[in-house]
N, C-alpha and C positions, 0 to 999 in steps of 0.2 A: 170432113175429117172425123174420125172415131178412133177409141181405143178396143183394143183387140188384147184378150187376155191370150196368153201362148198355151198351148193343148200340144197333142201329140200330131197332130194333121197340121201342123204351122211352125212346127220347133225347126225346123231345120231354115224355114225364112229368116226368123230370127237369128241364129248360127252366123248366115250367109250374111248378113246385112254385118255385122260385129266382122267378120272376118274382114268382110271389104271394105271397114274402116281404116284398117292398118296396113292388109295386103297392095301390095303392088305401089308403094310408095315410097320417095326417097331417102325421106329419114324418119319411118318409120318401122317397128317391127312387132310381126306379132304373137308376144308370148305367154299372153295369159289365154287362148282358145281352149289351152288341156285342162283350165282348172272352171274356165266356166263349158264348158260341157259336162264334166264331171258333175257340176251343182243342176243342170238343168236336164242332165236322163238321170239323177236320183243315184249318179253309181259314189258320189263325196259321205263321206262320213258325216260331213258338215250337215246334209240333209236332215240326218236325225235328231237336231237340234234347232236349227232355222223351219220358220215355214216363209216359204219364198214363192209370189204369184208375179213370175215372167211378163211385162207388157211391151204391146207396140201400137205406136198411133199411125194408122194409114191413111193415107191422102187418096183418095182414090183406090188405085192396086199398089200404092208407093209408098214403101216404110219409110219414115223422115225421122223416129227416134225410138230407140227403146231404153228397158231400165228393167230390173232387176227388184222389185217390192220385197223388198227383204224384213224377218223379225227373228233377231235372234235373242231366244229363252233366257240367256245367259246378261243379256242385254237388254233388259226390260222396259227402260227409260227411250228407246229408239224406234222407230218405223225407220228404215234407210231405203235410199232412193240410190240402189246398187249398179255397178254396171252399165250408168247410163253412157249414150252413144247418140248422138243425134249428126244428121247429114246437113242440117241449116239453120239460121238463127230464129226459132218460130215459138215464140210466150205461148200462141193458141193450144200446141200441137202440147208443150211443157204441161200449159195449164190442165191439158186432159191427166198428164200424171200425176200432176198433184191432185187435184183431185180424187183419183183414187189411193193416194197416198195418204188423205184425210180422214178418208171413208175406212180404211186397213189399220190406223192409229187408234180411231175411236175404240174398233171395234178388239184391239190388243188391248187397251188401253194405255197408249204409251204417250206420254209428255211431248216429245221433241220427235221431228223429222230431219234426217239429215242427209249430205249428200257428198257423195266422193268417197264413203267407204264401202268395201267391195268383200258385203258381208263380214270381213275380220280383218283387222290388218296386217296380218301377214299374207292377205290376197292383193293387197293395196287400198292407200288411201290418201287422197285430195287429188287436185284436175292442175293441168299446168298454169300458170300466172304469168309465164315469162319466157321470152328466148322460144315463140310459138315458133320458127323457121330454124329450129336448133335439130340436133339427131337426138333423138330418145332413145337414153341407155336405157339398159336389160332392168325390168323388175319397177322401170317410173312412168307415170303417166305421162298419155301425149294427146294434146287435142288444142283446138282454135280454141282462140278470146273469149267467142259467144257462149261457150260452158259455165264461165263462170259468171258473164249477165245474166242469161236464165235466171240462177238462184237467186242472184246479190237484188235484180228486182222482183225478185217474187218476195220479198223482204227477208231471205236468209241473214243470220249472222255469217261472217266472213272469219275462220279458223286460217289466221299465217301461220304457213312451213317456207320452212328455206333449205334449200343444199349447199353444200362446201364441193371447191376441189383445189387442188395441187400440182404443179408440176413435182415430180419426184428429186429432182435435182435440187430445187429450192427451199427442200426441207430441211431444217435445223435439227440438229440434236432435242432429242423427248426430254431427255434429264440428262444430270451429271454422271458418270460413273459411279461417283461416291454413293449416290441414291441410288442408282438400280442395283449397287450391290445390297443396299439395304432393306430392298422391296424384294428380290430374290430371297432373301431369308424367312420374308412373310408370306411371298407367294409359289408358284410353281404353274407352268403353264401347258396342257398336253391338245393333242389334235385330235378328233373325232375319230370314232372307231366303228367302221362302218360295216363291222364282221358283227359289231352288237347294237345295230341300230337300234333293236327296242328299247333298250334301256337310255340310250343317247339320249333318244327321244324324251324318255321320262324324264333324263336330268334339264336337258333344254327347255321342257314344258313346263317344268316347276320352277327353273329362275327365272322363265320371262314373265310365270304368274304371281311371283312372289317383287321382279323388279319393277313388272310396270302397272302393279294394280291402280296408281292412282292416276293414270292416264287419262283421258277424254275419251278416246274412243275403243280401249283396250276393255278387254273382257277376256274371264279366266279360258282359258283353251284345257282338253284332256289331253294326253299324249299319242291316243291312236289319232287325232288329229295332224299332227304335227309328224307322226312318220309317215304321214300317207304322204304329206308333201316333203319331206324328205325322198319318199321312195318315188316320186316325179321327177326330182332333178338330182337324186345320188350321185347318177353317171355323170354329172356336169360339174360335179365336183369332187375336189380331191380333197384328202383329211386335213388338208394344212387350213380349209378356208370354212371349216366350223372349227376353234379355237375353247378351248375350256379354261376358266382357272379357276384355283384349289388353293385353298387355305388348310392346312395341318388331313391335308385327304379331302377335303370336301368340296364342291364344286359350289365357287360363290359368283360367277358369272361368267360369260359369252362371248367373243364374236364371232360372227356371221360377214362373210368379202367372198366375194370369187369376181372374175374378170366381166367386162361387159363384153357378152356372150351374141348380143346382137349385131356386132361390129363382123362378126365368121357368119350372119346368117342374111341370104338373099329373101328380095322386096317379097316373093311370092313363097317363102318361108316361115314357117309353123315352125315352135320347139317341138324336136323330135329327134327320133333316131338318127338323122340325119346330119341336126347341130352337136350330137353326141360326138359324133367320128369326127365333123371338121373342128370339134374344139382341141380333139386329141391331133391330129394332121398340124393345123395350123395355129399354134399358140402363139406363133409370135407376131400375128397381124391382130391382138388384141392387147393392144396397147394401154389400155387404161383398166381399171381394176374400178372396185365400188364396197366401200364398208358399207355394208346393208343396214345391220344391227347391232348392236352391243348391248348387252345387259348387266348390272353386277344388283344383289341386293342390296336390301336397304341400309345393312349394319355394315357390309363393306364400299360404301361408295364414299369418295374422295378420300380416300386410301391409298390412292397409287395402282390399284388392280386395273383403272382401263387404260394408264401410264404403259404398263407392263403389257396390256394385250396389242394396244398402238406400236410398242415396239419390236414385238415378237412378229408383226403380219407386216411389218417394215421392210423388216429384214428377211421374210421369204418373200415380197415382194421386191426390191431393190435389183437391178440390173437386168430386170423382165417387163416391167411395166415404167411408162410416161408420165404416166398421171394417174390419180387414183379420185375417186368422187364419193363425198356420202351420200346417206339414202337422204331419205327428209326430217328437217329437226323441228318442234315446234317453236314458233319464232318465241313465244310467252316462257319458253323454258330455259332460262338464262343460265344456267349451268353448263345445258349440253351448246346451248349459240356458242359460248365464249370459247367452248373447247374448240370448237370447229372455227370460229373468228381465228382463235390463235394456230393452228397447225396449216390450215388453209389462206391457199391466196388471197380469195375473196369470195361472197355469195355467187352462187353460180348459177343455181336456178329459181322461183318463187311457185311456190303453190299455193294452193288453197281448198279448204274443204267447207261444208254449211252445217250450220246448225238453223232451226226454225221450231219455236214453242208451240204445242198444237194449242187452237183456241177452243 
């Protein structure tokens, strides 16, 4: 076995190998292919920021895992083990990434190696924990068991996430009437305006840098970032499913839901022009929805403002969707658990990510 750094005469092995993780399988889909090709021909904006050395360990002629050596500027404290994909449960074939994952820290000099973030998280981040023979909604990781023994005995620390979901029937009312007329007068709530994405964009890019600076894995984003990946999945969404709110004019937080889009796309399907038209065709075989994201800042949280965004994307979801799922919460962040504990049936998926101290 050897690792094999990716060049221009082997990128498209790597491609193929990552596609045929996901392609052609039952309850899989796969829709991150447009944003890692993007990061590996150099065309992501992300590139100007990240230096990222592509590997693959081959058995012979037989790629068995790759990953993504990721360092992002903005993220100094990180070497990340991006992207990773492997076809069997093999420490040897790991150990050769780590290993150059050791050798790439030093030489950043960065403290911690970690794994399951996918260069930023809004590309994604942690591997699945749970429910491995389950359908993978739009936008969540999907993979066997053995992802997360790799790390856990190569002695990672173990980062728990968890998700919520819902039947829609069995939700209770957000608050009184009495309150939401009272939070009405503090807030106002408007939908994304996709005629002025640049600016969207800026306002999006500076509440999530100013909400989740003190995250674990979040680092400050610029805004030509964040329209670029608006401007990958625009067409897949409608203005209802970016959410703003505003206090006295001012935009003091977020959400982010649109439908699981995976459910309208077949096993040998790529996001594309294709899921574009059948999401417009067939809305109504996508039953389940997914709050992605919410943000509000610091001076307005537990305010009532993500009371009011909950209830606003309720109620344009209500009598269209089944069920609805969040994205993943950090299990250590007791604020966001209890909210999803209390609106949500119960845990519905477990994940996990790594952290590891370089020595």
């Amino acid at each position: 076995m050897k690792l094999v750094k990716v060049s221009e005469s082997n990128k498209k092995q790597f491609i193929k190998f990552y596609d045929n993780i996901y392609l052609n399988k039952d309850n899989k889909r796969n829709s991150m292919s447009t944003v890692l090709k993007s990061l590996l021909y150099g065309r992501s904006i992300m590139c100007k920021s990240v230096d990222m050395e592509p590997v693959m360990v081959m058995d012979n002629e037989r790629i068995v895992m790759t990953a993504i050596l990721a360092y992002a500027h903005r993220m100094p404290e990180f070497l990340q083990v991006s992207f990773f994909e492997a076809i069997e449960d093999n420490p040897a074939a790991f150990n050769l990434i780590l290993e150059r994952a050791y050798i790439l820290s030093k030489e950043k000099v960065a403290k911690k190696i970690c794994g399951g973030l996918n260069i930023h998280v809004n590309y994604g981040l942690g591997f699945l924990a749970s429910d491995y023979n389950s359908w993978q909604g739009f936008g969540t990781p999907h993979n066997p068991p053995y992802y997360n023994r790799l790390f856990e005995k190569s002695g990672f620390k173990t980062i728990d996430m968890v998700s919520f979901k819902a039947n829609m029937k069995t939700l209770e009312p957000l608050f009184s009437l009495k309150l939401k007329e009272k939070l009405e007068k503090r807030y106002s709530i408007r939908e994304v305006n996709f005629k002025d994405l640049i600016n969207e964009a800026r306002i999006y890019t500076q509440i999530n840098n100013e909400a989740f600076k003190e995250h674990l894995f979040y680092y400050p984003r610029v805004a030509e970032e964040d329209l670029e990946l608006f401007k990958e999945f625009k067409y897949l969404l409608r203005p209802e499913n970016l959410l703003f709110i505003e206090r006295d004019g001012q935009p003091v937080g977020f959400m982010l839901w649109y439908p699981d889009f995976h459910s309208i796309m077949s096993k040998m399907e790529s996001v594309g022009l294709k899921t574009v038209i059948k999401s417009k065709l067939y809305q109504q075989k996508m039953n389940t929805f997914k709050i992605v994201e919410i943000g509000v800042i610091p001076s307005e949280q537990k305010k009532g403002a993500i009371m009011m965004l909950f209830d606003y994307c309720y109620n344009c979801a209500k009598g269209r969707y089944e069920n609805f799922e969040s994205g993943w919460v950090l299990a250590e962040n007791r604020s966001s658990y209890a909210l999803g504990d209390k609106w949500a049936d119960d845990v519905y998926k477990k994940y996990k990510a790594f952290v590891k101290d370089v020595e």
